[in-house]
C-alpha positions in Angstrom: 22.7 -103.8 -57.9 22.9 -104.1 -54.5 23.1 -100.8 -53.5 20.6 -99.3 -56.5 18.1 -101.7 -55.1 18.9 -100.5 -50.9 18.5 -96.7 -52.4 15.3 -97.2 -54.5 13.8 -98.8 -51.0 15.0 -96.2 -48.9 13.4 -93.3 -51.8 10.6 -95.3 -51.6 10.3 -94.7 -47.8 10.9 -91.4 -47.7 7.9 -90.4 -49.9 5.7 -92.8 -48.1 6.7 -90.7 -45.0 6.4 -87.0 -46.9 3.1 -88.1 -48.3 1.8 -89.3 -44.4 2.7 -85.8 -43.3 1.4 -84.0 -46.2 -1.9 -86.0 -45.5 -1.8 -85.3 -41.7 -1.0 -81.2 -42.7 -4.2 -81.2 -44.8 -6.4 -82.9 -42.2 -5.1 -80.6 -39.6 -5.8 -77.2 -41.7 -9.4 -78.8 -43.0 -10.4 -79.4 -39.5 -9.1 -75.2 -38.8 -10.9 -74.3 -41.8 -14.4 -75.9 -40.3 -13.4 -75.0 -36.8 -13.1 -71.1 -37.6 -16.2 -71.1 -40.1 -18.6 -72.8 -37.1 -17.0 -70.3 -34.3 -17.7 -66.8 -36.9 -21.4 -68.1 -37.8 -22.2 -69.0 -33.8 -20.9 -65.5 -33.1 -22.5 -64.2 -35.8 -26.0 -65.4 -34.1 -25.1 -64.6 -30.8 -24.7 -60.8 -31.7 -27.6 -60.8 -34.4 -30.2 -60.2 -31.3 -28.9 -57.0 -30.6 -29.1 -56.5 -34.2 -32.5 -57.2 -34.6 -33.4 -55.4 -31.5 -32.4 -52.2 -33.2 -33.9 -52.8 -36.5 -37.8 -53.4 -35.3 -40.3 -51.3 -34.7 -41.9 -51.1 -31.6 -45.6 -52.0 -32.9 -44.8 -54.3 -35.5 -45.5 -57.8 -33.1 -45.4 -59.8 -35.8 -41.9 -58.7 -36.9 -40.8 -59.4 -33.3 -41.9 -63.2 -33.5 -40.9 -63.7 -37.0 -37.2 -62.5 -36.0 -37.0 -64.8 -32.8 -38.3 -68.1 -35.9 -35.5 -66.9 -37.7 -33.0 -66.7 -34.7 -34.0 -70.5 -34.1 -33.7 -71.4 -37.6 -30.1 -70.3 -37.9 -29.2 -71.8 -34.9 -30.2 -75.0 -35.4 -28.6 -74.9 -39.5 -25.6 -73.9 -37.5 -26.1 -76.8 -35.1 -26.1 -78.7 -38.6 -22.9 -77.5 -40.0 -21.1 -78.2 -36.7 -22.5 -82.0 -36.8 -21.7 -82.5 -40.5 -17.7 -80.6 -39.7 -17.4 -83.3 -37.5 -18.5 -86.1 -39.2 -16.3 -85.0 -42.3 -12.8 -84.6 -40.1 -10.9 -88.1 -39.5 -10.3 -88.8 -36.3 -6.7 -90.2 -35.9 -5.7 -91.2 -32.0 -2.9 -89.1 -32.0 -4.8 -85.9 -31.9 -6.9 -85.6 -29.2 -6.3 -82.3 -28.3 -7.8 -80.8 -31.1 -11.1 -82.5 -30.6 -11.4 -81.5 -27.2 -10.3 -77.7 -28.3 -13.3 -78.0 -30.9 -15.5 -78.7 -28.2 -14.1 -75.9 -26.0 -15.4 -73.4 -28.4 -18.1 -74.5 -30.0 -20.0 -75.7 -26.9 -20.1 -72.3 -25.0 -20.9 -70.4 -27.9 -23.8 -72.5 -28.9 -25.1 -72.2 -25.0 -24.5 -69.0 -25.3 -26.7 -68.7 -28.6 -29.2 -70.7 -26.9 -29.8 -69.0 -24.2 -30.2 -65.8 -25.7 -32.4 -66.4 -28.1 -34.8 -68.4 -25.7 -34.7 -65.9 -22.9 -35.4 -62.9 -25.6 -38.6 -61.7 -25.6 -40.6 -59.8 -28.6 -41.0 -56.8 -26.5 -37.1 -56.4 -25.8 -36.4 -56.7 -29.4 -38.9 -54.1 -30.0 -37.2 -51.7 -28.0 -35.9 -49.1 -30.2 -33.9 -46.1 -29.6 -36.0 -43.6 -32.7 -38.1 -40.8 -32.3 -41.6 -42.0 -32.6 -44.2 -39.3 -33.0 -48.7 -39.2 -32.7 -50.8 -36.5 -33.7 -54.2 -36.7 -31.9 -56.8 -34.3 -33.3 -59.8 -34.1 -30.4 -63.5 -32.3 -29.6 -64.2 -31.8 -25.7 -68.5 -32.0 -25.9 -69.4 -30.6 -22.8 -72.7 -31.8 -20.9 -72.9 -28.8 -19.0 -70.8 -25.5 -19.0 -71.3 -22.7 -15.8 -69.0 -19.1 -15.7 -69.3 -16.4 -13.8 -67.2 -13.7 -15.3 -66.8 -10.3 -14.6 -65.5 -7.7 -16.5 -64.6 -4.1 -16.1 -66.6 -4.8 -13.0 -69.7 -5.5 -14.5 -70.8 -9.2 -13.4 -73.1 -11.8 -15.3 -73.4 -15.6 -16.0 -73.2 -18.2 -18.2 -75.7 -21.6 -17.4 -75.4 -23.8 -20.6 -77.0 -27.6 -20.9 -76.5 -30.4 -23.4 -79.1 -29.4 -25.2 -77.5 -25.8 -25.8 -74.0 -27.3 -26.0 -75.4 -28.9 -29.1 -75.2 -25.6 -31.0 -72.2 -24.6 -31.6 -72.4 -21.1 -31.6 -73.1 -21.8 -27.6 -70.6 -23.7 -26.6 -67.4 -25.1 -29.0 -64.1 -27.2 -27.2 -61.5 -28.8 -29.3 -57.5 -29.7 -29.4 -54.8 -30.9 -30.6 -52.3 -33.0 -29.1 -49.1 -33.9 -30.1 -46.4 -35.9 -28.8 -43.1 -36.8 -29.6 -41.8 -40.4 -27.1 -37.9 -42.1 -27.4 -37.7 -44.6 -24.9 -38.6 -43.2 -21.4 -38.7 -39.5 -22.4 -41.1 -37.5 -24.0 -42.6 -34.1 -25.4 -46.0 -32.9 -25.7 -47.5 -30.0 -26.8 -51.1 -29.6 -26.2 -53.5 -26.5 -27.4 -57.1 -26.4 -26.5 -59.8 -23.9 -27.3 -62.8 -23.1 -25.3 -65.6 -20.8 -26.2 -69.2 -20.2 -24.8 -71.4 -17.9 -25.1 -74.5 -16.5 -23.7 -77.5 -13.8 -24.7 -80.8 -12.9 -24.0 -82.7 -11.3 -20.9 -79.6 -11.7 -18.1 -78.6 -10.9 -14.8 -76.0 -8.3 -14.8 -74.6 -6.7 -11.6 -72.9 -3.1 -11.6 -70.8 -2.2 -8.8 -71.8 1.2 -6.7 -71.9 4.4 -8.8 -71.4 2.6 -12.3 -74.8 2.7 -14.0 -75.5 5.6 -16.2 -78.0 8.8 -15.0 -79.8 8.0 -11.6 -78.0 4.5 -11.3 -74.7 6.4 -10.7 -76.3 8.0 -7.0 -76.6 4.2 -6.2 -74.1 3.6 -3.3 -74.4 -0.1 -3.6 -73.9 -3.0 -6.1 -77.0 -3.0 -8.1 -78.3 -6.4 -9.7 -80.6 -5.7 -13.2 -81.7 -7.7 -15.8 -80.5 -6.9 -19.2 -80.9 -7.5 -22.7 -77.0 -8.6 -22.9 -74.5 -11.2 -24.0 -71.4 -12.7 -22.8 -68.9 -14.4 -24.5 -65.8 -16.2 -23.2 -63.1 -17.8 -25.1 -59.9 -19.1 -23.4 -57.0 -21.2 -25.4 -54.3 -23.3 -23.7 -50.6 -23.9 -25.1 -48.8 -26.4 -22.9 -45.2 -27.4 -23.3 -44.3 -30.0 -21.4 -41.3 -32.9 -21.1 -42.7 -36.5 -19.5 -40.0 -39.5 -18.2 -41.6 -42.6 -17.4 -40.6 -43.8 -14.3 -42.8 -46.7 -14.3 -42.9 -49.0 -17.0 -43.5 -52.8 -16.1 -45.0 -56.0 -16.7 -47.7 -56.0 -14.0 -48.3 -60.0 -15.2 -45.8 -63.5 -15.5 -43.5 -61.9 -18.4 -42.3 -65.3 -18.7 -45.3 -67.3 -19.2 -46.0 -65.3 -22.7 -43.6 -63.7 -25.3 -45.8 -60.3 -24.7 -47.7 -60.3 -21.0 -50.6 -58.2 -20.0 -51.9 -56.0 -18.0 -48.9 -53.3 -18.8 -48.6 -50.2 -15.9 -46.8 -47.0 -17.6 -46.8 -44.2 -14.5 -45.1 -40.9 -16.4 -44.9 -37.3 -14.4 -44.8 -34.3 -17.1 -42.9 -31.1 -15.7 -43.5 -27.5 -18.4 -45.0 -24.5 -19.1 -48.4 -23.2 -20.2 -49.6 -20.2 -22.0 -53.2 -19.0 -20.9 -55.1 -16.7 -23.1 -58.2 -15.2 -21.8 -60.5 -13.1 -23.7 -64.3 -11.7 -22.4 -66.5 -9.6 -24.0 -69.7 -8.5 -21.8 -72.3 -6.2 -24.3 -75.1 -4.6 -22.1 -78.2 -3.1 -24.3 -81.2 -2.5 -21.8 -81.1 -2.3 -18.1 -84.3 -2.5 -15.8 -84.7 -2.6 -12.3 -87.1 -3.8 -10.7 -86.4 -4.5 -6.9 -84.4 -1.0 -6.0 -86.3 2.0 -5.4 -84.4 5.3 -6.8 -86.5 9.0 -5.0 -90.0 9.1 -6.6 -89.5 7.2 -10.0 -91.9 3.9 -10.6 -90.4 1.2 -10.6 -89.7 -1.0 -12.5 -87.2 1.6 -14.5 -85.6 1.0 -17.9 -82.4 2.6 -18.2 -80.6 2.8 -21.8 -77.0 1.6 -21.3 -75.6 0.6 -24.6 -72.1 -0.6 -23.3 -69.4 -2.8 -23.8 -66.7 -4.4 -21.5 -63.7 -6.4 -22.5 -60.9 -7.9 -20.9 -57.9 -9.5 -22.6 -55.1 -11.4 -20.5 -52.1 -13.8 -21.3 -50.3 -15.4 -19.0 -47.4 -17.9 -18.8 -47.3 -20.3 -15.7 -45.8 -23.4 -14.3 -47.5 -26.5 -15.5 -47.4 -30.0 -13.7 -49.2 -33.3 -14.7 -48.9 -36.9 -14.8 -50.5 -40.1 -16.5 -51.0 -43.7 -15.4 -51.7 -46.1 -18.5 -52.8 -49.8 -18.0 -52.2 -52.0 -21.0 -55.1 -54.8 -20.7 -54.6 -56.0 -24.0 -52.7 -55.3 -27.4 -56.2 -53.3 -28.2 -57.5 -52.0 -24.8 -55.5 -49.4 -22.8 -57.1 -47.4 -19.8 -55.5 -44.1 -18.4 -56.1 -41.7 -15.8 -54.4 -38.1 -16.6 -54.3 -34.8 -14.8 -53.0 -31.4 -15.1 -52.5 -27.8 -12.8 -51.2 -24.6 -13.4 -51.2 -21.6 -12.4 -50.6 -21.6 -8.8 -51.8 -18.2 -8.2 -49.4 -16.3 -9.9 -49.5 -13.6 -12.2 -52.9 -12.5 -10.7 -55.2 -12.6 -7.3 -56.2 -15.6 -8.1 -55.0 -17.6 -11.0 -55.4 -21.8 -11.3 -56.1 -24.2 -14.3 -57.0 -27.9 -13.9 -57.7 -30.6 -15.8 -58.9 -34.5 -15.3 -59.7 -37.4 -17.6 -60.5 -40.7 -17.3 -60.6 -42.7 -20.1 -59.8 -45.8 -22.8 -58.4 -46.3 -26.1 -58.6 -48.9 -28.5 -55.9 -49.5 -31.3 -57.6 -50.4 -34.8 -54.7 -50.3 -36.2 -50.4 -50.2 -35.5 -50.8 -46.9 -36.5 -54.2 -45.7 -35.6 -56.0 -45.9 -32.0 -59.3 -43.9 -30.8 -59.6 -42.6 -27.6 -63.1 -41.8 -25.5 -62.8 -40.2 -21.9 -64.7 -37.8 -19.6 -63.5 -34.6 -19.2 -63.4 -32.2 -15.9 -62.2 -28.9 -16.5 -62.1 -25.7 -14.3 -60.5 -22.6 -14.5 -60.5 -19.6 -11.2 -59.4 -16.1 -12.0 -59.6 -13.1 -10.7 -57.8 -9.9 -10.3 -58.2 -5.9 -9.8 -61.0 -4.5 -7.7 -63.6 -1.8 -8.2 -64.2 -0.8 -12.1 -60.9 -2.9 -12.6 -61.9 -6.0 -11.7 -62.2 -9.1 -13.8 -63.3 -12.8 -12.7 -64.0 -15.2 -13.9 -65.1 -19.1 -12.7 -65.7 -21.8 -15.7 -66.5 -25.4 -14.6 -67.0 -28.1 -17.2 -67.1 -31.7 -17.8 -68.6 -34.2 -20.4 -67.1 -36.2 -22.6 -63.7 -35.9 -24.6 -63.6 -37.9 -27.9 -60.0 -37.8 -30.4 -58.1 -40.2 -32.8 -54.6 -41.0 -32.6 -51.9 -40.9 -35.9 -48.7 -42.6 -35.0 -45.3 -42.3 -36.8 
């Protein structure tokens, strides 16, 4: 009985100590269990930012703020699940080393979280590495329009006010731009039409020996007036690639998730195709102020002749534009254009200056008003070859911009 009784104790000791282990072996992997769950969803949160940086568009705002709410309301329900881990897991004295390695891990990754999403700005998340594309539709409404143009030789002028301008059979400008932006680099094409046109009782100079019957014994340029009419119509195709090499926070970006006023400085390198066409039609010549032998003067000469010129040229384009964001509305810019350079002709140089605003009704919509300079010197050939021709411009550009 004895012994029965000495080996039932000594059974009964021996589960008491499996069942200790057992219970010390569950703890242990419960407390693992917690411990890797916490550690994946705290580096689950500190990657998501550069998630959500990728997935926002860069004018949705609102998007931006509501994704940095959401960073901070996961990080705090993981801050929750880490407290209540804790507060589950017994906390024997023989296992110290486990609490401190649970505080190894979890403590840097939730600075880590912290600090990232309170150092994360909407406009970084907004940053995205897509095409984005606008379509801007504009009409260039000149206040005042001067050419001289010469053709085949034969000079005359164009002097067009607003009140001319206003009817468009006179005077008609319009474009389209469109552009084409992924982070710092982007591509424009830009075509713009010009057309003016003049008639009536003009002043049209001949060069020596070009007017018809006695006018050809003439040794000398001879300036009439004549029932005539000019036209001029000119079309621009530039191709260009921008980089902006300025884009900064002119304001504390700190102090507010978005700061303002925003400087944007971008130089545009390309090419651009000139088209120039000029018609000059010449019905009725008199003179008045030469005299030619015996005949009375003034003299009315029948010419009933037409001159045209038609040139295409491609030349070297450079530009830039410097935009000021004042506001998530209001944006001011200042750009500029040349070409030309002289090549392809005597004289051959395009430029272009605006100075403007734009206000955005809309993420995807903005208008834009600006005054306009525009100029344009050509001129090549001599004698009966010769064509000219000197257009100066400037009044006020209005367009509306599509983005995509």
């Amino acid at each position: 009985m004895k012994i029965e009784n000495r080996k039932s104790i000594q059974c009964s000791q021996t589960n008491l100590v499996f069942k200790g282990y057992f219970r010390d072996l569950n703890n242990y992997l419960l407390k693992q269990c917690l411990l890797s769950t916490s550690s994946a969803l705290l580096i689950a949160l500190s990657v998501s930012p550069v998630y959500a940086e990728s997935q926002l568009p860069i004018s949705d705002s609102t998007a931006t703020l509501n994704t940095v709410s959401d960073l901070e309301q996961h990080r705090h329900s993981a801050e929750a699940l880490e407290l209540e881990a804790a507060s589950l897991l017994p906390k024997p004295a023989a296992e110290p080393a486990i609490e401190s390695h649970i505080a190894e891990i979890a403590f840097p990754l939730h600075a880590m979280t912290q600090a990232d999403t309170s150092t994360l700005q909407p406009s970084q998340l907004a940053v995205s590495d897509r095409w984005q594309f606008s379509v801007e539709p504009y009409v260039f409404v000149p206040f005042r329009v001067q050419a001289d143009a010469t053709v085949a030789g034969r000079s005359a002028s164009i002097e067009l006010g607003l009140g001319n301008i206003l009817n468009f059979d006179r005077a008609f400008n319009a474009g389209i731009r469109l552009e084409a932006q992924k982070n710092r680099l982007g591509l424009i094409f830009d075509g713009f039409y010009v057309s003016a046109q003049n008639s009536g009782n003009l002043e049209v100079t001949f060069p020596p020996g070009s007017l018809p019957g006695i006018g050809a014994n003439i040794p000398i340029p001879v300036q009439t007036s004549a029932d005539a009419s000019l036209s001029i119509r000119q079309g621009l195709i530039d191709l260009a690639a921008s980089y902006r090499v300025v884009d900064t926070t002119l304001g504390d970006s700190a102090a507010a998730p978005k700061s303002f006023p925003r400087l944007v400085f971008a130089p545009s390198l390309g090419l651009r195709i000139n088209i120039l066409s000029q018609k000059l039609e010449v019905d009725d010549v008199r003179i008045n102020n030469i005299p030619v032998g015996n005949l009375p003067l003034p003299i009315s000469l029948p010419v009933n002749q037409d001159f045209r010129l038609n040139r295409t040229t491609v030349e070297p384009l450079i530009g830039a534009q410097i935009g000021l964001d004042l506001s998530e509305r209001w944006t001011v810019d200042l750009r500029g254009d040349v070409s030309g350079f002289n090549l392809n002709a005597d004289t051959n140089l395009t430029w272009n200056l605006l100075v403007g605003a734009q206000y955005q009704l809309s993420p995807n919509t903005s208008l834009q008003l600006s005054y306009r300079f525009n100029g344009f010197d050509f001129e090549d050939g001599s004698g009966l070859t010769r064509a000219n021709l000197n257009l100066r411009q400037n009044g006020l550009l209005l367009g509306a911009t599509f983005h995509f």
